[in-house]
Backbone as a ProteinNet text record, in pm:
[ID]
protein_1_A
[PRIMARY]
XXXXXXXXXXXXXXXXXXXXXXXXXXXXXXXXXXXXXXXXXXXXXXXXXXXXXXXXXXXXXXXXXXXXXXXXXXXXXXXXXXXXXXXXXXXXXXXXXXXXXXXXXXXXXXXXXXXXXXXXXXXXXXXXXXXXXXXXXXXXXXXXXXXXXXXXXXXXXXXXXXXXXXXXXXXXXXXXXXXXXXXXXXXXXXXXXXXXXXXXXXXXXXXXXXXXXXXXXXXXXXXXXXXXXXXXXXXXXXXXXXXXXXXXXXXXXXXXXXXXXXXXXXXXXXXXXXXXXXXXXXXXXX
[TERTIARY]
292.2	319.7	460.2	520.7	688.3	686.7	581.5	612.8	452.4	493.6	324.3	359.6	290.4	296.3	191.7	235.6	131	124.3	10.6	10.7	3.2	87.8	72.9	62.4	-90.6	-93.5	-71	-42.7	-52.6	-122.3	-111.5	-237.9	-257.6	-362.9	-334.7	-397.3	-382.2	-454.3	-560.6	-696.5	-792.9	-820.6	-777.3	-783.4	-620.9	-507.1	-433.8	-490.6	-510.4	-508.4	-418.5	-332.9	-231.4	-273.3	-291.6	-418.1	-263.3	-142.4	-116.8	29.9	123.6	259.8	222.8	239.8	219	330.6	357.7	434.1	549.1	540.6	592.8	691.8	660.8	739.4	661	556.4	477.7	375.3	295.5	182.3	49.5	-59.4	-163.5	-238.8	-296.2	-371.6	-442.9	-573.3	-671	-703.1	-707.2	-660.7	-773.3	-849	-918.2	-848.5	-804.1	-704.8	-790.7	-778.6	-770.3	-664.5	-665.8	-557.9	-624.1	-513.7	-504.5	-491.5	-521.7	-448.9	-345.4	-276.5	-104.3	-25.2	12.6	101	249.7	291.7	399.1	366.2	476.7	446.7	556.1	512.8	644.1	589.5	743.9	762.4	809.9	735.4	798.9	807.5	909.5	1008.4	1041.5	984.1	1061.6	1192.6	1287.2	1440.5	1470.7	1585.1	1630.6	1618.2	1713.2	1700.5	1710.4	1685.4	1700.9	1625.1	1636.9	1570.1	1664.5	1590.6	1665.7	1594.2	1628	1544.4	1603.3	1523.6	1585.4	1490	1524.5	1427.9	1469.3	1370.8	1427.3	1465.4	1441.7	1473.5	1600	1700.4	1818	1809	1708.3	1774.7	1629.8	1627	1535.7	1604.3	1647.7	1739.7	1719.7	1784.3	1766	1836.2	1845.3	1885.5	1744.6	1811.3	1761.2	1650	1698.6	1635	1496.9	1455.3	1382.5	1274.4	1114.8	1059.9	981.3	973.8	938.7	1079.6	1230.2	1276.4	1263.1	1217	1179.3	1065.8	987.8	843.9	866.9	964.5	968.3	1068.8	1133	1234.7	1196	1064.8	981.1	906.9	813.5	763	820.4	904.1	985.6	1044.7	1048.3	1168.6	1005.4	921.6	816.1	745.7	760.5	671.8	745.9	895.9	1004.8	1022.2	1011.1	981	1153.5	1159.8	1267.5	1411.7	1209.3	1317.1	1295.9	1297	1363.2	1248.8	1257.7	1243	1276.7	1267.7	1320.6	1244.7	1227.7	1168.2	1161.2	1141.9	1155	1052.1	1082	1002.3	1024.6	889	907	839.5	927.1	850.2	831.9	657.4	651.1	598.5	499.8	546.3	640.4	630.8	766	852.4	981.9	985.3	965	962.2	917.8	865.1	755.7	660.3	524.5	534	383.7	257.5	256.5	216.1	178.9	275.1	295.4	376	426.4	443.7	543.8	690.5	764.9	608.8	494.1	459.4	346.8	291	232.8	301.1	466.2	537.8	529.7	572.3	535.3	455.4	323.2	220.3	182.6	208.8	188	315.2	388.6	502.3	462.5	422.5	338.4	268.8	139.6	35	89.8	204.8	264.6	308.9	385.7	495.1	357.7	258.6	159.4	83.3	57	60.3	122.3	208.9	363.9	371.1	358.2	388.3	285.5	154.8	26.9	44.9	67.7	50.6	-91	-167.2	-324.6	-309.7	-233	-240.4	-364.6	-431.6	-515.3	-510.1	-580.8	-566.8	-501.5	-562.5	-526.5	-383.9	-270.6	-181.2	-67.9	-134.2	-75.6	-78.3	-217.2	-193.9	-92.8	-61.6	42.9	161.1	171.9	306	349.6	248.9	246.4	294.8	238.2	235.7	367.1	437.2	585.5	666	640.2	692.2	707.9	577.8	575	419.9	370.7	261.1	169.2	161.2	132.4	72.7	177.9	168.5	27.1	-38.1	-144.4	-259.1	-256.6	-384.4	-376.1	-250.3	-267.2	-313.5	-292.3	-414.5	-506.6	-623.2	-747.3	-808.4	-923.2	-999.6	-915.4	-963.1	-910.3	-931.6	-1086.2	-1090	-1086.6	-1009.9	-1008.4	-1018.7	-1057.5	-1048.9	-920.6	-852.2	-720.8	-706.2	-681.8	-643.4	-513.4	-511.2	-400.9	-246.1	-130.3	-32.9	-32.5	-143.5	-207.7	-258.9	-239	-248.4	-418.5	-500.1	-671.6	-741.9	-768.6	-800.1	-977.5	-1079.6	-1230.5	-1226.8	-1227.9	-1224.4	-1389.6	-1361.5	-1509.8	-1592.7	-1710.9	-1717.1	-1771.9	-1659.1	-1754.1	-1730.1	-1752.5	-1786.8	-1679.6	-1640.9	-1525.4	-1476.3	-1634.4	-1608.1	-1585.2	-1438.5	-1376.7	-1242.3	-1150.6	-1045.5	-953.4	-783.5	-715	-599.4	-518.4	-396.3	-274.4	-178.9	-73.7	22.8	89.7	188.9	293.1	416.4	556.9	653.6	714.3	780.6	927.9	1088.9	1139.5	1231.6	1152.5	1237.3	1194.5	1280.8	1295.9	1224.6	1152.4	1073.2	1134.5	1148.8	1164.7	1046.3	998.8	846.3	812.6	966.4	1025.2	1053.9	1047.7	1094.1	982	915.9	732.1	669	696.9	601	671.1	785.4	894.1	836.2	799.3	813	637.9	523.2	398.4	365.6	258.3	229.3	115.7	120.2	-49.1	-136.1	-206.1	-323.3	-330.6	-354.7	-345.5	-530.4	-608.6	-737.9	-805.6	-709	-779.5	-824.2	-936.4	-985.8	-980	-1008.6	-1023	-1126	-1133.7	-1271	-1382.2	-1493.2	-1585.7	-1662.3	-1632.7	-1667.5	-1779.2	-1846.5	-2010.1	-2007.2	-1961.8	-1914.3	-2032.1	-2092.5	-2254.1	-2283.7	-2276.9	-2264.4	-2189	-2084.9	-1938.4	-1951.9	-2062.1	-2113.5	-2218.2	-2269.5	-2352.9	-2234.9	-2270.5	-2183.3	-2144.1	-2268	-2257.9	-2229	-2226.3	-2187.3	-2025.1	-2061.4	-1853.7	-1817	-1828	-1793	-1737.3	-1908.8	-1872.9	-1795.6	-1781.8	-1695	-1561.9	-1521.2	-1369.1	-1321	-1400.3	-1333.8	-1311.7	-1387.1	-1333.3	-1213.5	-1174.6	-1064.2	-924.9	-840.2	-679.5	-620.7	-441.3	-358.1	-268.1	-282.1	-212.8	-15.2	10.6	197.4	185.8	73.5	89.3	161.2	92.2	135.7	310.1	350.8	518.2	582.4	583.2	597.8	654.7	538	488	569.8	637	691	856.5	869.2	996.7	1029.6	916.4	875.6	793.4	787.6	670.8	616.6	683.3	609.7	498.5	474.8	385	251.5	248.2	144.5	119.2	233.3	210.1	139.3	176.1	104.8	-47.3	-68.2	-244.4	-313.7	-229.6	-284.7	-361.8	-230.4	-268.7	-309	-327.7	-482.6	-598.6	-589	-730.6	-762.4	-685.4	-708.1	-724.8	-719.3	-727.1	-872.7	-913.9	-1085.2	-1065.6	-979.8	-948.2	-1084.4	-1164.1	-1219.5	-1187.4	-1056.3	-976	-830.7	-759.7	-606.6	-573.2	-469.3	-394.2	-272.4	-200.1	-102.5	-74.9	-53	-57.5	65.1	2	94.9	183.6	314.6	400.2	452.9	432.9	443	587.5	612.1	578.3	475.3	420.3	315.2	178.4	133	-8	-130.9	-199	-343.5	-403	-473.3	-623.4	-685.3	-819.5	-924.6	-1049.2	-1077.2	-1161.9	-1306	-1383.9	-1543.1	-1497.6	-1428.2	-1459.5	-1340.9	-1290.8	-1241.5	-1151	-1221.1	-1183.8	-1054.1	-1174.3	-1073.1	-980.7	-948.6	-820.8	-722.2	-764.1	-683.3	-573	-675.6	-615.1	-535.3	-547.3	-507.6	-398.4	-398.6	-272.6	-157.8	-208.8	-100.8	-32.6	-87.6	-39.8	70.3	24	121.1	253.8	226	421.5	534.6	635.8	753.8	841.4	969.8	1083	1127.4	1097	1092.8	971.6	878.9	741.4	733.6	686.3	608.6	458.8	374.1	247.5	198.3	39.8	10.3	-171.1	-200.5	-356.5	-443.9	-473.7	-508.3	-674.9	-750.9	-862.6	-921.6	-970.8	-960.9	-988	-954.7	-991.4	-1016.2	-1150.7	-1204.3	-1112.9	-1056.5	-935.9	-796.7	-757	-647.3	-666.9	-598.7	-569.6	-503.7
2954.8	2833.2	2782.7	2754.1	2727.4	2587	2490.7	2379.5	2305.6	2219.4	2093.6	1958.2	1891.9	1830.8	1679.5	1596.2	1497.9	1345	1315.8	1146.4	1060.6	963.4	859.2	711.3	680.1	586.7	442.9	309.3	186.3	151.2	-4.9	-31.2	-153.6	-248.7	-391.7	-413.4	-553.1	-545.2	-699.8	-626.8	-686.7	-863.6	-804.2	-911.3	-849	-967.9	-910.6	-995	-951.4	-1106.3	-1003.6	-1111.5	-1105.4	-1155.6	-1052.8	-1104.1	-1135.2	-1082.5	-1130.7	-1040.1	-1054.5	-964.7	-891.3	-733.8	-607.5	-633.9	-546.3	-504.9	-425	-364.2	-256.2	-294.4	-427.9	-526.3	-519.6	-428.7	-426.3	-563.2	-582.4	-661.7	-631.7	-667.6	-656.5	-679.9	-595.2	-648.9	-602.1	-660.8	-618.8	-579.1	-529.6	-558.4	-480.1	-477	-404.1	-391.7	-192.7	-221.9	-124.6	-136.8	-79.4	38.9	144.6	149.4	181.3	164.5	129	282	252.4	371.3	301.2	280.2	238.7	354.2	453.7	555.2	588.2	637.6	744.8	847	941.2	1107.7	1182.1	1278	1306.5	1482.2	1512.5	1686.3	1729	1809.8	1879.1	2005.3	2085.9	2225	2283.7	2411.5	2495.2	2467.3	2502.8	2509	2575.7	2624.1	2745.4	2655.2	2549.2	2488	2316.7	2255.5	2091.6	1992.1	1880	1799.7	1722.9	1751.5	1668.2	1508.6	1396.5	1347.2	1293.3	1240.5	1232	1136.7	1016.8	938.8	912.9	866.9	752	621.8	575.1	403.4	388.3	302.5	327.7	280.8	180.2	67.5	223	312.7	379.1	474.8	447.8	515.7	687.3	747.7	901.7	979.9	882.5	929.1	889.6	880.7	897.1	791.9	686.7	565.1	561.3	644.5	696.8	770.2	698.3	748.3	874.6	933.2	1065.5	1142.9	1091.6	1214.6	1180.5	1074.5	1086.4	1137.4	1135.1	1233.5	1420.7	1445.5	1590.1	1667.3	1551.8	1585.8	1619.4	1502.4	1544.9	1634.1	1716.7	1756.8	1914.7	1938.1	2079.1	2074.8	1987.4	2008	2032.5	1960.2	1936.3	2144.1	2135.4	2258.8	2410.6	2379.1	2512.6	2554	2495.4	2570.5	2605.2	2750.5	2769.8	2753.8	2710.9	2646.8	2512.3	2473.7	2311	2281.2	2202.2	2132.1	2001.4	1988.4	1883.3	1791.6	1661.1	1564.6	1522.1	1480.9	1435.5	1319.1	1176.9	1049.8	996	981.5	922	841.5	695.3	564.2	462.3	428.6	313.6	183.9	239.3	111.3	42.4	-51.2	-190.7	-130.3	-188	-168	-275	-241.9	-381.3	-463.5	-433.5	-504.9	-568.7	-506.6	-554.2	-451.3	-292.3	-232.2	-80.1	-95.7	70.3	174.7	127.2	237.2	358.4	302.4	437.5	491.7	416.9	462.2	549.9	549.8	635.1	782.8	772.4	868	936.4	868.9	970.6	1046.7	972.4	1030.6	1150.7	1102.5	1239.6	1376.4	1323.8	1425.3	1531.4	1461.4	1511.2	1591.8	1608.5	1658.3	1777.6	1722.1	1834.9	1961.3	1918.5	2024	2120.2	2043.2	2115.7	2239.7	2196.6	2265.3	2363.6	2361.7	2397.1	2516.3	2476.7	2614.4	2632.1	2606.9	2667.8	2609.8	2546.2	2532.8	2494.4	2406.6	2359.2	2321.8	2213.4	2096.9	2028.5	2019.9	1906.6	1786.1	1681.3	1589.3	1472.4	1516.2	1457.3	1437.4	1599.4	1595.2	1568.6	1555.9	1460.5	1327.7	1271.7	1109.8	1080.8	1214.1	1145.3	1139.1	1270.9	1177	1149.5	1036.7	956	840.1	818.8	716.2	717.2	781.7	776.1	759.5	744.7	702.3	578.2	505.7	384.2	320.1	205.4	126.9	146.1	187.9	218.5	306	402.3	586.1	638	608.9	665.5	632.8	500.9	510.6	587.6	623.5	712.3	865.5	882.5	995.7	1054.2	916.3	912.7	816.2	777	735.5	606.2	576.1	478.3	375.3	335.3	238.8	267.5	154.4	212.6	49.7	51.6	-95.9	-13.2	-97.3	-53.8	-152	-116	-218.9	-163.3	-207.6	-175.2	-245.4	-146.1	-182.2	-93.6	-55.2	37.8	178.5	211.5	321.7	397.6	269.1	280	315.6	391	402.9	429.1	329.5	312.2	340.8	458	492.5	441.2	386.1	324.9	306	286.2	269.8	107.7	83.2	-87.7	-130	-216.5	-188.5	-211.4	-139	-97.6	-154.7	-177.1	-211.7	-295.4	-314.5	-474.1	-427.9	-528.1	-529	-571.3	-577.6	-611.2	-617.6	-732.9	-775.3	-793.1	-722.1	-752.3	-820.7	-854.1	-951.7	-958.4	-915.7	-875.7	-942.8	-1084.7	-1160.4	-1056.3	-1117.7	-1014.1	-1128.7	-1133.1	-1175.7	-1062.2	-1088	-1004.2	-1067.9	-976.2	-1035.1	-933.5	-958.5	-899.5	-880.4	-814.6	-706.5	-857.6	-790.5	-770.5	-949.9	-1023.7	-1181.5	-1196.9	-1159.3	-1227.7	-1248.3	-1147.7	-1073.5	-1203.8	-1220.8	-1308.9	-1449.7	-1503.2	-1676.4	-1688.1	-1526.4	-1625	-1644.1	-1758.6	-1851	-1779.1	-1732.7	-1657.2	-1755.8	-1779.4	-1836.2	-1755	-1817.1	-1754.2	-1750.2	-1795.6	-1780.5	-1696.3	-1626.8	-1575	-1425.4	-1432.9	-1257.4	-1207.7	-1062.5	-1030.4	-1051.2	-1043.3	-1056.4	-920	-1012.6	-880.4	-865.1	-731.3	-724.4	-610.7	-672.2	-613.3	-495.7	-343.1	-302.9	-239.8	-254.2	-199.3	-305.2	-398.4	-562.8	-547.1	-457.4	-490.7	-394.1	-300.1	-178	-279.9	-409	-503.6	-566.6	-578.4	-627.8	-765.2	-838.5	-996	-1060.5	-960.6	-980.1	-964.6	-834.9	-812.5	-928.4	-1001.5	-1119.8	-1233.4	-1215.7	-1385.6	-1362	-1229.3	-1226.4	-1211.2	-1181.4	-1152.5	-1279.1	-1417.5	-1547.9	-1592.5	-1532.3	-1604.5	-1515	-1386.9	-1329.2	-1378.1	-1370.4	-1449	-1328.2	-1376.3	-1267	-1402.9	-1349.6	-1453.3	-1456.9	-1362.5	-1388.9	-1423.5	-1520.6	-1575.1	-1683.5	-1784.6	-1889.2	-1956.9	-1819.4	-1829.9	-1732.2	-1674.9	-1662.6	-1745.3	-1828.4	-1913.1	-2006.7	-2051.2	-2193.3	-2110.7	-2037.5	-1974.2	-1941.9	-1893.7	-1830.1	-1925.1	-1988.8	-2092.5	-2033.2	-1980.7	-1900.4	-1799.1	-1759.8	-1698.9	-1776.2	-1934.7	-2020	-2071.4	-2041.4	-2029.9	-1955.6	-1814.9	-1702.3	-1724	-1735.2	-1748.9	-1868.6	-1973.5	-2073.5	-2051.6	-1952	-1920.2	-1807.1	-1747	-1634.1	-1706	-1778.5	-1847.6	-1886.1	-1973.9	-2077.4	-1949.2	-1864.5	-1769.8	-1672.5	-1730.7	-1654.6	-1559.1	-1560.5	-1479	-1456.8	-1439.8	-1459.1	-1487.6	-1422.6	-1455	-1406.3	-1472.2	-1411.4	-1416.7	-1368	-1338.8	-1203.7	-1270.5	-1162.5	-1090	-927.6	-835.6	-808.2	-754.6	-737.1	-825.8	-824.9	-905.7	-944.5	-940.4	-975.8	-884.6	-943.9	-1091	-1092.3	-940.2	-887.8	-1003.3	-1100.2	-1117.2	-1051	-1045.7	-980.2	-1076.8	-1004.8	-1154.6	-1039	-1088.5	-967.6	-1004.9	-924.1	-1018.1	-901.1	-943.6	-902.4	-810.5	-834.2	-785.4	-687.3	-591.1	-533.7	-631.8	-621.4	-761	-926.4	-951.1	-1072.4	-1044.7	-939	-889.8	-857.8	-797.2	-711.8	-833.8	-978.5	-1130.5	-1135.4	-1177.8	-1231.3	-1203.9	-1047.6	-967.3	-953.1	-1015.3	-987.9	-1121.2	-1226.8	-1385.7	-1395	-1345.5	-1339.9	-1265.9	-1160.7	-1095.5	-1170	-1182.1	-1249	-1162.1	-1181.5	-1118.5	-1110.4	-1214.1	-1185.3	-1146.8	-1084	-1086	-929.2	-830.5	-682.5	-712.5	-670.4	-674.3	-538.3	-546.2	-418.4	-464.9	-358.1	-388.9	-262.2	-244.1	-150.8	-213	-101.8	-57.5	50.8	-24.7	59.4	161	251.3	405.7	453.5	567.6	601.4	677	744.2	845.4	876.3	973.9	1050.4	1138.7	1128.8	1237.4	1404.3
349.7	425	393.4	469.9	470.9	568.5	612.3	681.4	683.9	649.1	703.2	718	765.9	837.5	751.2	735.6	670	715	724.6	761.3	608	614	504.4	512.4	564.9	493.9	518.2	478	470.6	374.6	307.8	238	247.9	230.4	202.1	69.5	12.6	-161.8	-80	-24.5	-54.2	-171.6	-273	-351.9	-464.3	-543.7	-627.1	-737.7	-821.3	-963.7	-1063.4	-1133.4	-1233	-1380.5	-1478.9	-1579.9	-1677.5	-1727.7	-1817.9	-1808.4	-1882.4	-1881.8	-1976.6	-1994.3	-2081.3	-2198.6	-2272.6	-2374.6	-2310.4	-2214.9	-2153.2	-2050.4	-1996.7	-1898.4	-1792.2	-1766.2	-1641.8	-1674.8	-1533.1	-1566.9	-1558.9	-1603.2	-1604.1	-1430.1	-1381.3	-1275.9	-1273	-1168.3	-1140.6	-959.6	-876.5	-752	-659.4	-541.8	-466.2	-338.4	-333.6	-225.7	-114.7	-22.6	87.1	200.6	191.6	274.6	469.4	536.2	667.3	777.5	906.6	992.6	1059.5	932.5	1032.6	932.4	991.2	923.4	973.1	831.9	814	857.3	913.2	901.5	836.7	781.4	672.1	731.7	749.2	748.2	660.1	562.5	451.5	483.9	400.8	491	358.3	328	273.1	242.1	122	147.3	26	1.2	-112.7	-231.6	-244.8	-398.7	-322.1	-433.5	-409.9	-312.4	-310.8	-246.2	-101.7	17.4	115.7	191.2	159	227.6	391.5	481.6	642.9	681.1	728.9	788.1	919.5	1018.4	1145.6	1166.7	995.5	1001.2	978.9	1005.5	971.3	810.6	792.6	654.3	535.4	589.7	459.2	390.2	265.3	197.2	191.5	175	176.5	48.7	-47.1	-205.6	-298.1	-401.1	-534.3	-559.6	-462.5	-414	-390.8	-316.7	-198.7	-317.8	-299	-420.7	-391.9	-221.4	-166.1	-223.4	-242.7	-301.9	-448.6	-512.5	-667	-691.7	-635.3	-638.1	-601.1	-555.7	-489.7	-589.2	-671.5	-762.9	-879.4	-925.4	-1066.6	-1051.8	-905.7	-930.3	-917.3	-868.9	-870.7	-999.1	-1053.7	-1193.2	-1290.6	-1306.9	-1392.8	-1363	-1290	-1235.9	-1230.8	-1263	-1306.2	-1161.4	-1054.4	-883.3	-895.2	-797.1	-776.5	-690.3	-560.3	-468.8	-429.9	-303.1	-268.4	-157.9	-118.2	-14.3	70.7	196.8	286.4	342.5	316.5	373.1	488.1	628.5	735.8	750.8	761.2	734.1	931.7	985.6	1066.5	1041.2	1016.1	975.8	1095.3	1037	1152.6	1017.4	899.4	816.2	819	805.3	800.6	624.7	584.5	501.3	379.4	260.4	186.4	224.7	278.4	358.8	285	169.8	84.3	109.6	221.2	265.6	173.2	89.3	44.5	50.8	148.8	268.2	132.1	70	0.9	-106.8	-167.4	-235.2	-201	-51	33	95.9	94.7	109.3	-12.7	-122.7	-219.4	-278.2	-224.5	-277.1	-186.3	-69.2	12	-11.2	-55.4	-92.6	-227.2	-329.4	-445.1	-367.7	-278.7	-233.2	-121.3	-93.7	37.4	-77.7	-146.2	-248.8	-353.9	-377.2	-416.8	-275.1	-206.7	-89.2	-57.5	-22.6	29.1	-64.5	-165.9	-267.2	-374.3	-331.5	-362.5	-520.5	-542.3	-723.9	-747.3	-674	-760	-834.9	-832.4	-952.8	-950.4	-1065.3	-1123.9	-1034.5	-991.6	-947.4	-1050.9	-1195.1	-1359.7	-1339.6	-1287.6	-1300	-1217.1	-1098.7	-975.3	-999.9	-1101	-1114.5	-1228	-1315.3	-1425	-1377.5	-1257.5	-1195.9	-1138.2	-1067.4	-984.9	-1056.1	-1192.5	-1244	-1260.1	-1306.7	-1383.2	-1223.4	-1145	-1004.5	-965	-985.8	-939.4	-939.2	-979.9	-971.2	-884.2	-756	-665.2	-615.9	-647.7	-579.2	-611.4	-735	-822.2	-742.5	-642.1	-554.2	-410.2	-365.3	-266	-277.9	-418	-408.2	-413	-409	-370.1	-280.5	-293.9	-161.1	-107	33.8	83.6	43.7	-69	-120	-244.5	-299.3	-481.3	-517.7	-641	-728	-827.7	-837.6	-956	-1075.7	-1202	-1315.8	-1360.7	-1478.9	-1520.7	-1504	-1497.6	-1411	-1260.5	-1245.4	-1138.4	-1113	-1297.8	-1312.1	-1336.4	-1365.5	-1390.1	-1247.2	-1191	-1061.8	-1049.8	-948.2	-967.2	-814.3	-715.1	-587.5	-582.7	-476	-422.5	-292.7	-209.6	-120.6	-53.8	-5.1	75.3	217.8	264.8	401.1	509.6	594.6	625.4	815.5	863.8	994	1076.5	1015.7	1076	1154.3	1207.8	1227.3	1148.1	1113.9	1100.4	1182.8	1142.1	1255.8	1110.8	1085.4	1025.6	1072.1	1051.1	1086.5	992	974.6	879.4	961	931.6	961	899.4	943.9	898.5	787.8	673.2	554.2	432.5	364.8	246.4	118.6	61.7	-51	-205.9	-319.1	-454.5	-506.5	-510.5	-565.2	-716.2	-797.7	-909.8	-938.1	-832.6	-851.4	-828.2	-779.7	-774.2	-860.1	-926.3	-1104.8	-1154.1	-1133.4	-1250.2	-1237.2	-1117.5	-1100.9	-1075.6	-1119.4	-1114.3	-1251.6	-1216.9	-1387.4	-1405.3	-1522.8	-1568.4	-1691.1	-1656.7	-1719.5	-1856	-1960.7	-2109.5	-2090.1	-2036.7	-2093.5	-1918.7	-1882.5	-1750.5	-1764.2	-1689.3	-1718.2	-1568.7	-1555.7	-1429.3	-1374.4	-1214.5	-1142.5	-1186.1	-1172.5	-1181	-1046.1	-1012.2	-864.6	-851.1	-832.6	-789.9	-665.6	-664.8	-595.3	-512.7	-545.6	-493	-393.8	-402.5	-300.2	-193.7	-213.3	-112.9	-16	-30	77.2	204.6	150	278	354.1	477.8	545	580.7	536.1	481.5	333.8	268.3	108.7	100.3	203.5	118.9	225.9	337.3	413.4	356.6	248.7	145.5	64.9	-8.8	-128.3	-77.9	71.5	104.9	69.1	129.6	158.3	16.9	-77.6	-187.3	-285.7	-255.4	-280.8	-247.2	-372.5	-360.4	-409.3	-368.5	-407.7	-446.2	-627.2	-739.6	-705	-589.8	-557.5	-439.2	-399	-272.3	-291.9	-372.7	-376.1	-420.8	-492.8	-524.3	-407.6	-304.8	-190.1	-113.3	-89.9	23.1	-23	-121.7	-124.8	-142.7	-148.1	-90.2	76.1	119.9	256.9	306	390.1	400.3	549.6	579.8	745.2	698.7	551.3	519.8	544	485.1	524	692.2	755.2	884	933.5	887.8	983.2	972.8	810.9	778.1	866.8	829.8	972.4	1099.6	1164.9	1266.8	1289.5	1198.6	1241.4	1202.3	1074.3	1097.9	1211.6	1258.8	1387.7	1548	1482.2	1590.3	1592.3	1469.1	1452.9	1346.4	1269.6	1138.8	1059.7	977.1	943.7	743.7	746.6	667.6	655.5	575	577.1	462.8	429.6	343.3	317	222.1	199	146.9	180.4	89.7	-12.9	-154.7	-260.5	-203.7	-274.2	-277.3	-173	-52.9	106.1	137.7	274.1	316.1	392.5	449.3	548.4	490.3	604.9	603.9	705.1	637.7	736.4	788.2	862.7	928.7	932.8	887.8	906.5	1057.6	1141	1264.1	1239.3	1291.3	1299.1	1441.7	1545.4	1666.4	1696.5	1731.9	1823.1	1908.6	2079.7	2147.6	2095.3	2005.8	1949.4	1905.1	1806.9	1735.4	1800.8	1957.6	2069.1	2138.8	2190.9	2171.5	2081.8	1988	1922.5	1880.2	1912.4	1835	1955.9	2065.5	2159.5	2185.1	2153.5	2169.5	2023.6	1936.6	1839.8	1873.5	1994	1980.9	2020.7	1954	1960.9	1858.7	1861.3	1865.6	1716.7	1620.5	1485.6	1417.2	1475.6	1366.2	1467.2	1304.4	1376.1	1362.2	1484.3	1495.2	1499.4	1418.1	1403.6	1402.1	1507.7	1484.5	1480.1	1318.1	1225.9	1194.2	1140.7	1076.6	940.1	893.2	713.8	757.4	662.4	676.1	493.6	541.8	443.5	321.1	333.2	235.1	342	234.6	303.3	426.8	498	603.9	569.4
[MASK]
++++++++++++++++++++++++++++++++++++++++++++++++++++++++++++++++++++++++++++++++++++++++++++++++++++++++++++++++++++++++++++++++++++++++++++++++++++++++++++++++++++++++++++++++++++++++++++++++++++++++++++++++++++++++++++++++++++++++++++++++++++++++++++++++++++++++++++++++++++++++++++++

């Protein structure tokens, strides 16, 4: 095989909580994420030596930057490979969007280059380096639902109930991952949620428990960004059944019970600064 072809991905974080700052500079979380069918497609290509990356976005970097070529770089160097390969990213994720999206490229890049050149890596050894990539990457290479701890590196793939809608909404401001972590206040006596995951498979349980799920970098966001508390507004007010914002935004969700309503709802929202996207969980990888 000398070419494949891969879908990557989206995600939203269900619930984020921020238990405490590490030793390490990372933070403690606890988070139940979800990922989406709003994808990337990435062409990976044979090539003699080195890494090429190529996107369609103009603002998506194609260096060192770029954690599909930091993932394709550790794992040809980690693995002694002789030769190379070439990235091709046709992105429709938003970027820095609170979505995933570079850490869904990479993870599918890990999984292509294993592919691509037959190695059969361990899944063990795809998650170690994933980890050394980024917070993130380590849940795109398993199920679509995972509970994560850690600094994201504890991964509890799970199943709960999946048959709803979502409406994203990515206003176009810029958020710092890295200033979020910095300006939220952590509670010295806070523990993580304990989430009854056997519960979250009924379709009126995981309902009640969505509304009471928060994402602890909303609230230092939102008083920077305050159109973030807008958007949730108005998907509530639009039959949301809840909202909120993923990882570090600025992207908020509304989650709807119906098909129909979401299809509304998601079309009264288009206007000229906000990307709309109307997505549905999905079980794993493609």
């Amino acid at each position: 095989m000398d070419k494949l072809t891969l879908k990557s991905p989206a995600k939203i974080n269900l619930f984020l909580e921020i238990l405490k700052k590490r030793d390490d500079g990372y933070h403690e979380i606890v988070s139940l994420i979800q990922a989406v069918d709003l994808y990337d497609e990435l062409v990976l290509q044979k090539r003699k030596k080195g890494v090429m990356v190529a996107c369609d976005h103009p603002d998506c970097p194609a260096d060192e930057s770029n954690l599909a070529f930091q993932a394709a770089s550790l794992l040809l160097e980690q693995e002694k490979i002789k030769g190379g390969v070439s990235i091709h990213i046709k992105k429709r994720i938003p970027l820095a969007a609170g979505l995933g999206g570079g850490s869904s490229n990479a993870a599918a890049t890990l999984r292509g280059i294993d592919q691509l050149y037959q190695l059969q890596l361990t899944k063990e050894k795809l998650h170690a380096l994933a980890c050394r990539i980024g917070s993130d990457v380590p849940f795109f290479l398993y199920s679509g639902q995972t509970l994560i701890k850690g600094r994201g590196e504890k991964i509890e793939p799970i199943n709960i109930y999946r048959d709803y809608w979502l409406i994203l909404v990515c206003p176009q401001i810029k958020v710092s991952t890295k200033w979020a972590y910095q300006k939220v206040k952590i509670s010295l006596t806070k523990k993580g949620r304990e989430v009854s995951l056997t519960t979250l498979e009924n379709r009126s349980m995981f309902f009640n428990a969505l509304r009471s799920f928060r994402n602890d970098l909303e609230e230092v966001v939102n008083k920077r960004h305050p159109v973030i508390q807008k958007i949730k507004e108005i998907l509530e007010n639009s039959g949301a059944l809840k909202s909120s914002m993923s990882g570090s935004g600025p992207t908020v969700y509304g989650v709807f019970d119906r098909k129909p309503q979401a299809e509304e709802v998601a079309k009264k929202l288009l206007r000229g600064d906000w990307q709309i996207f109307l997505t549905q969980p999905i079980p794993g990888n493609i």
